[in-house]
N, CA and C of each residue as an Amber inpcrd file, in Angstrom:
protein
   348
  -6.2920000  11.6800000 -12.1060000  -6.4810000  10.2450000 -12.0340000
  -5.1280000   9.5440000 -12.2020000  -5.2270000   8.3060000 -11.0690000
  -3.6260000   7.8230000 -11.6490000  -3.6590000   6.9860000 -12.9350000
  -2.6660000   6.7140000 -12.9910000  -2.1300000   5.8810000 -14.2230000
  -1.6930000   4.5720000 -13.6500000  -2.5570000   3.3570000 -14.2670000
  -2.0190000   1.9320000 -13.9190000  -1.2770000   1.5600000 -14.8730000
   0.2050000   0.2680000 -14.0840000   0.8270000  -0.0740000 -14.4620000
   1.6230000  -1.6640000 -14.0890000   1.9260000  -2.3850000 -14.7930000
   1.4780000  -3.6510000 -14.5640000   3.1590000  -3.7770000 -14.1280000
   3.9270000  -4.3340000 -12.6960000   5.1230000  -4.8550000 -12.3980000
   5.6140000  -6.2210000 -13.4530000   4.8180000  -6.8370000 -13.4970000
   4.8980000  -8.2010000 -14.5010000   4.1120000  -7.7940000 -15.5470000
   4.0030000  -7.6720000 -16.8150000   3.3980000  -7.7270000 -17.9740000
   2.9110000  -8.9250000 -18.6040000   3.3280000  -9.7380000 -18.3220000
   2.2730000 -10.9910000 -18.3470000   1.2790000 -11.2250000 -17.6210000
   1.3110000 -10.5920000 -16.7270000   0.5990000 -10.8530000 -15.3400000
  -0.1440000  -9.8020000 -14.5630000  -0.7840000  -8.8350000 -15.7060000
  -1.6180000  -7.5810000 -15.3160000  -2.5960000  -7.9990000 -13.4650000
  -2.4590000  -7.1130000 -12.6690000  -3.2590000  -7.4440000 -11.5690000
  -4.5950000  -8.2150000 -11.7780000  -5.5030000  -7.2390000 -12.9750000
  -6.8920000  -7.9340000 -12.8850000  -6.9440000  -8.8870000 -13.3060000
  -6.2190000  -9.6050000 -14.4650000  -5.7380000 -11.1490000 -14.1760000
  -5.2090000 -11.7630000 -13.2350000  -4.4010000 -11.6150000 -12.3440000
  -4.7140000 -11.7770000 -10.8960000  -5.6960000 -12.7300000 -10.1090000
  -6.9490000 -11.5290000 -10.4810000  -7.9310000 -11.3420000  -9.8850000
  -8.5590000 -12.9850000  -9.7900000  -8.5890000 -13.5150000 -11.2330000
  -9.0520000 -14.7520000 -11.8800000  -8.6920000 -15.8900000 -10.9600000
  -7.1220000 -15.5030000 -10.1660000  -6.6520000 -17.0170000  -9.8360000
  -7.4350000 -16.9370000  -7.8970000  -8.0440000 -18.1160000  -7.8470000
  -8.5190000 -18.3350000  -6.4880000  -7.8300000 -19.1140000  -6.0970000
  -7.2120000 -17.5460000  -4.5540000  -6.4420000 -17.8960000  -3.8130000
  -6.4280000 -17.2300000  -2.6650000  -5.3890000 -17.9900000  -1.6280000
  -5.6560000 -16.8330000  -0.3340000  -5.2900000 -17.4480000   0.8150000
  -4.1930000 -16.5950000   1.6250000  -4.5100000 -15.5420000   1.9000000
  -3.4430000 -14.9320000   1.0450000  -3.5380000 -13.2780000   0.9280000
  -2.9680000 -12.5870000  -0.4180000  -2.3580000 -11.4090000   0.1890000
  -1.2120000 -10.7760000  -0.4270000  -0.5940000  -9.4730000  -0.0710000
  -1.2460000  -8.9660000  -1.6070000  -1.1280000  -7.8290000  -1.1210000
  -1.5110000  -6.5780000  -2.5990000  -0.1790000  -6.0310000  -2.2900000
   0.8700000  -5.8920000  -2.9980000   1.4160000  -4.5020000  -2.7780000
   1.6680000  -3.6150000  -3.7650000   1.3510000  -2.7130000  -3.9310000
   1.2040000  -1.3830000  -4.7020000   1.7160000   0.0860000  -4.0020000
   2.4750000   0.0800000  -5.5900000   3.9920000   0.8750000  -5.2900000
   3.1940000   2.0740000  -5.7000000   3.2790000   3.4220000  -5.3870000
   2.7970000   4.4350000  -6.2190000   3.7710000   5.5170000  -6.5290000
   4.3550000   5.8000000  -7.7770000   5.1360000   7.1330000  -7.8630000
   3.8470000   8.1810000  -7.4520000   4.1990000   9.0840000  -7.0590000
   3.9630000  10.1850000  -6.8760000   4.3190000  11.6210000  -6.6390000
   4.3340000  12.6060000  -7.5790000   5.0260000  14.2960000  -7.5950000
   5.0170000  14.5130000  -6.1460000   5.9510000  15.5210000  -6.2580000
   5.8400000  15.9630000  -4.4540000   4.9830000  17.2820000  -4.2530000
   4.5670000  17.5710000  -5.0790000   3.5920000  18.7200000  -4.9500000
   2.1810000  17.8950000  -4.9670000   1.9730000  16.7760000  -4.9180000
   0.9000000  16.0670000  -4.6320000   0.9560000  14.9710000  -3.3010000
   1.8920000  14.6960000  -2.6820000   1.8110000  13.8780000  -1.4250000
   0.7620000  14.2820000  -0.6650000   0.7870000  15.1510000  -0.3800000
  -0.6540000  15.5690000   0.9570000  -1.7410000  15.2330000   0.3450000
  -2.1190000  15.5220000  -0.9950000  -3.6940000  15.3300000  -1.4090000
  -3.8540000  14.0400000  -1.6750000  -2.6810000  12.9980000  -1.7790000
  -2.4720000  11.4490000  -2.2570000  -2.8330000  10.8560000  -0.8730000
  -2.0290000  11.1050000   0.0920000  -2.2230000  10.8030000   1.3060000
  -3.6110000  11.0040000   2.1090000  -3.8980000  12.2010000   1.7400000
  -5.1810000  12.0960000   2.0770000  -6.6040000  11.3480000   1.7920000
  -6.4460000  11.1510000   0.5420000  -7.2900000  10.1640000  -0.3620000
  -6.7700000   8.7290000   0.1240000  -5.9380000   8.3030000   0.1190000
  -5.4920000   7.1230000   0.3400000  -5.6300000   6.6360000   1.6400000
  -5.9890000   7.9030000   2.7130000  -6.9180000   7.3490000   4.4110000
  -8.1150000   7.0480000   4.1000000  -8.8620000   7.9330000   2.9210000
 -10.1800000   7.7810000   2.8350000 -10.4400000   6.0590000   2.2650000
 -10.0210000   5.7710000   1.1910000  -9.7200000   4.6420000   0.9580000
  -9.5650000   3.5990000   1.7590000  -8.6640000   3.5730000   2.6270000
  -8.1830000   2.3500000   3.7650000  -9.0900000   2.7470000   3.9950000
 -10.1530000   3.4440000   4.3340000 -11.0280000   3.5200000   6.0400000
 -11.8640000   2.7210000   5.4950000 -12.3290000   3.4510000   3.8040000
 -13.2770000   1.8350000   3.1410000 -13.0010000   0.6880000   3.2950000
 -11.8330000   0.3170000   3.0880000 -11.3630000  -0.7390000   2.5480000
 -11.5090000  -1.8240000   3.7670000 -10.8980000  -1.0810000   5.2960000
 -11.4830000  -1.6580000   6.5140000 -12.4140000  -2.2790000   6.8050000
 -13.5920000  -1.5340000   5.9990000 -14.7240000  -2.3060000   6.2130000
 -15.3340000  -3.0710000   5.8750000 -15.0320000  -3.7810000   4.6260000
 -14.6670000  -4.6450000   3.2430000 -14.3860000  -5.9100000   3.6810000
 -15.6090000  -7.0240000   3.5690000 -15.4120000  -8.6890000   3.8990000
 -14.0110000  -8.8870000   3.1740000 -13.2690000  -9.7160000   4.0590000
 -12.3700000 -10.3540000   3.4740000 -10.7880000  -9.4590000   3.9960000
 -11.2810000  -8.1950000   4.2410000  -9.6520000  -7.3290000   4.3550000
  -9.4030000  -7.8320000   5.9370000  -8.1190000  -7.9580000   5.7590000
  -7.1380000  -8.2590000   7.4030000  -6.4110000  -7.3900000   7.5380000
  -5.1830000  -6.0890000   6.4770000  -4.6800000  -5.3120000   7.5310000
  -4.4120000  -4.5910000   6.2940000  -3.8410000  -3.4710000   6.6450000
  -2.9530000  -2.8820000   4.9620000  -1.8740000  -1.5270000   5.9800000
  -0.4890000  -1.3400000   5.5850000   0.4430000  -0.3860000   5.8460000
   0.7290000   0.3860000   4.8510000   1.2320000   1.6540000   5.3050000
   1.6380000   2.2660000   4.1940000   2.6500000   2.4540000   3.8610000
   4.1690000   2.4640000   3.1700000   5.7480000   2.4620000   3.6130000
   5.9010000   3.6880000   2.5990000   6.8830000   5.0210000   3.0090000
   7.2270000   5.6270000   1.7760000   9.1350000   5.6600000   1.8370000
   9.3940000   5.6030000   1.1990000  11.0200000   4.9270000   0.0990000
  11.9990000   6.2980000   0.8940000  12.6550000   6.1480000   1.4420000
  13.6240000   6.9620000   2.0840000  14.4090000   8.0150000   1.1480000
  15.1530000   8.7320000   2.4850000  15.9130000   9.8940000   1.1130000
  14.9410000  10.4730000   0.4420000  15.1630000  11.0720000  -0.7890000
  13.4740000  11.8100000  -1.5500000  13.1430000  11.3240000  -2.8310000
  12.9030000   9.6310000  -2.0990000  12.1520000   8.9200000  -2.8550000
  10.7770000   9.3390000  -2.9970000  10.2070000   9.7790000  -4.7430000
   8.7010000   9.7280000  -4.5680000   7.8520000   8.6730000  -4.4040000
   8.2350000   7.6840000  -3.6840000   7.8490000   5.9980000  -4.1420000
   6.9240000   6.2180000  -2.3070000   5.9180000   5.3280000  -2.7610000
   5.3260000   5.1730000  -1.5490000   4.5910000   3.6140000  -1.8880000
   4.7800000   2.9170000  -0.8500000   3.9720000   1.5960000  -0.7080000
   2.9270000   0.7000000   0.5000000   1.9350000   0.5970000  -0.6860000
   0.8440000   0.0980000   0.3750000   0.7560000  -1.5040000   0.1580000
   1.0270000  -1.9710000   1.5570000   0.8950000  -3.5180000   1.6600000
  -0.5960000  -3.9160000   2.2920000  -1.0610000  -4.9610000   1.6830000
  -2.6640000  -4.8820000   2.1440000  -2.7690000  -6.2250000   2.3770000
  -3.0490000  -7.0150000   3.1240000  -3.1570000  -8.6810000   3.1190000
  -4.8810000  -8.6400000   3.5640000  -5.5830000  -9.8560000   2.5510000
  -6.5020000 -10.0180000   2.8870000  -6.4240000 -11.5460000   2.2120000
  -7.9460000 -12.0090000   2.5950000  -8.2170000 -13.1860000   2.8890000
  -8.4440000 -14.1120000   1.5440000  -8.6030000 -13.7240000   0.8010000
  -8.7800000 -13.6680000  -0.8120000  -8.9190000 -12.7170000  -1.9830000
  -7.8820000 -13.3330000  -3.3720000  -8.2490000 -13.0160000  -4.3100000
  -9.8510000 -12.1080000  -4.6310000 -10.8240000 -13.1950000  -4.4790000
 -11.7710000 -12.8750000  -4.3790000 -12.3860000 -11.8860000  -3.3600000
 -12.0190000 -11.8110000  -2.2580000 -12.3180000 -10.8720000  -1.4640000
 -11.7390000  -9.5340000  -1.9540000 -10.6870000  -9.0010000  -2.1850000
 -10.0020000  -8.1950000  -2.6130000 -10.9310000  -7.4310000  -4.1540000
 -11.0300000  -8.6610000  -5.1380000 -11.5690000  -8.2320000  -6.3700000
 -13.2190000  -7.7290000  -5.9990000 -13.8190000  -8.0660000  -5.6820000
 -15.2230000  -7.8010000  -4.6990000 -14.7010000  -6.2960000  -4.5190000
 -13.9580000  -6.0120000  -3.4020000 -14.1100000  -4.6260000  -2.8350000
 -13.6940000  -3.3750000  -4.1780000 -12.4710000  -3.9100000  -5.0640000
 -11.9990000  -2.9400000  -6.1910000 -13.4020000  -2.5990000  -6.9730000
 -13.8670000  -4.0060000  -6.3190000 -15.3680000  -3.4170000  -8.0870000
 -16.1620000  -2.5640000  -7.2470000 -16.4020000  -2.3180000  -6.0200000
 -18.0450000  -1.5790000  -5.5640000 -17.6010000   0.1070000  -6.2780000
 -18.8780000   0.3710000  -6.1900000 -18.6090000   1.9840000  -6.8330000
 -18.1370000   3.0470000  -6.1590000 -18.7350000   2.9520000  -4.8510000
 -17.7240000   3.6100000  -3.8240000 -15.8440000   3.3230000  -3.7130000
 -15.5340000   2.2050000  -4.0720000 -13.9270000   2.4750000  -4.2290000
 -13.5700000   3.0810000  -5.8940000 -14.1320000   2.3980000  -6.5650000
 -14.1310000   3.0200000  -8.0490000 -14.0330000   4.5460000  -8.2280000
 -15.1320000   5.6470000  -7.3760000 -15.1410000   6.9160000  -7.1670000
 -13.6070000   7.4640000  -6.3950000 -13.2470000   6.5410000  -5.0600000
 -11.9520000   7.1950000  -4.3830000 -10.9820000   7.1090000  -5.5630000
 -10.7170000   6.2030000  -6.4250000  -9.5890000   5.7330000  -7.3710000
 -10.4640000   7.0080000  -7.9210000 -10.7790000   7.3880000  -8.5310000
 -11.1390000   8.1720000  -9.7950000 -10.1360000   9.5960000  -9.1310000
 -10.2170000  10.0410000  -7.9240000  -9.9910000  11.0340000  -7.1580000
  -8.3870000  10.9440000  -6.9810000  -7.3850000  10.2430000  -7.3730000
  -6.1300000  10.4920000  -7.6190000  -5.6770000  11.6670000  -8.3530000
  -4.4120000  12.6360000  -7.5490000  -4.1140000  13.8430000  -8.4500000
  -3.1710000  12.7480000  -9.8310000  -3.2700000  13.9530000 -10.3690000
  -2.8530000  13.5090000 -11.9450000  -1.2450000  13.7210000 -11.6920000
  -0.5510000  12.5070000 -12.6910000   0.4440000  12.5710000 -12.1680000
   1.3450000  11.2060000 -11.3780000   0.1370000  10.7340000 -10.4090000
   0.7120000   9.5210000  -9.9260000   0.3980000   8.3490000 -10.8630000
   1.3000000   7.0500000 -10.7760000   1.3320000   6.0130000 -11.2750000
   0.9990000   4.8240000  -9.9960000   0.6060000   3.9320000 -10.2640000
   0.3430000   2.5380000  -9.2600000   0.8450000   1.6380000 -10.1810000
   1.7730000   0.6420000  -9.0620000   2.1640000  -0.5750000  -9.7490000
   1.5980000  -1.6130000  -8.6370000   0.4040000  -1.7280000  -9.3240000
   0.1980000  -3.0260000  -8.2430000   0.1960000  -4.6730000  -8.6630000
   0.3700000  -5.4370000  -7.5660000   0.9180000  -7.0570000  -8.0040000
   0.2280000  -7.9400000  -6.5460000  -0.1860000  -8.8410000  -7.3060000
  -1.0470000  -9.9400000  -6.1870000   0.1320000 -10.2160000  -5.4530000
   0.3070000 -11.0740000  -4.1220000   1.1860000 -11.9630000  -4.1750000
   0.6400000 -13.0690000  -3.3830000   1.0580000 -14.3480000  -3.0540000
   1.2560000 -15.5280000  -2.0940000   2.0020000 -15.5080000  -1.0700000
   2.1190000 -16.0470000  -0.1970000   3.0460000 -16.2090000   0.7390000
   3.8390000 -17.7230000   0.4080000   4.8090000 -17.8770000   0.2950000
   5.5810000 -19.1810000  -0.0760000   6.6360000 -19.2420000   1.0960000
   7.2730000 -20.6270000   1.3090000   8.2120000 -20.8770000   2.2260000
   9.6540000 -20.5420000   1.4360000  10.2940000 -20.3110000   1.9380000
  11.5620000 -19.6950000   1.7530000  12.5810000 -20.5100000   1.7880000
């Protein structure tokens, strides 16, 4: 199972969850051993394929960190806060999360889109 971990510490994701808003990036960084990439990766298609089907989701990529970075990142934009918190709670994603090899960490963080 992975291990969660909050990028902002004031600002744990599932507090997050609370603020209604949208539209939203997720991005969540995951360390992960390299004797576990294939079984991470694999779980983590099963996942998106849910997640696809999930009111509210619009797209999600996966990026992994160059050189032999164990860092891999999933960007997910959907339509709301609320949409997003909805899909984390059903029990079917609850079970894929349970199915992480031991070992990896997730840093995940809401975000906004703001003008620059």
């Amino acid at each position: 199972m992975a291990t969660l971990q909050s990028l902002d510490p004031q600002t744990p994701m599932f507090a997050q969850f609370k603020e209604a808003t949208g539209p939203i990036v997720l991005a969540n960084t995951f360390y992960v051993p390299q004797e576990s990439t294939e079984s991470f990766l694999a779980l983590f298609r099963r996942q998106a394929a849910f997640m696809k089907t999930q009111p509210g989701f619009v797209s999600l990529r996966m990026h992994q960190g160059t050189g032999n970075s164990r860092l891999l990142m999933n960007v997910a934009v959907w339509e709301s806060t609320e949409a997003l918190a909805t899909a984390f709670g059903t029990p079917q994603f609850q079970a894929l999360a349970a199915e992480f090899p031991d070992g990896v960490v997730s840093y995940p963080h809401i975000f906004e889109q703001i003008e620059a």
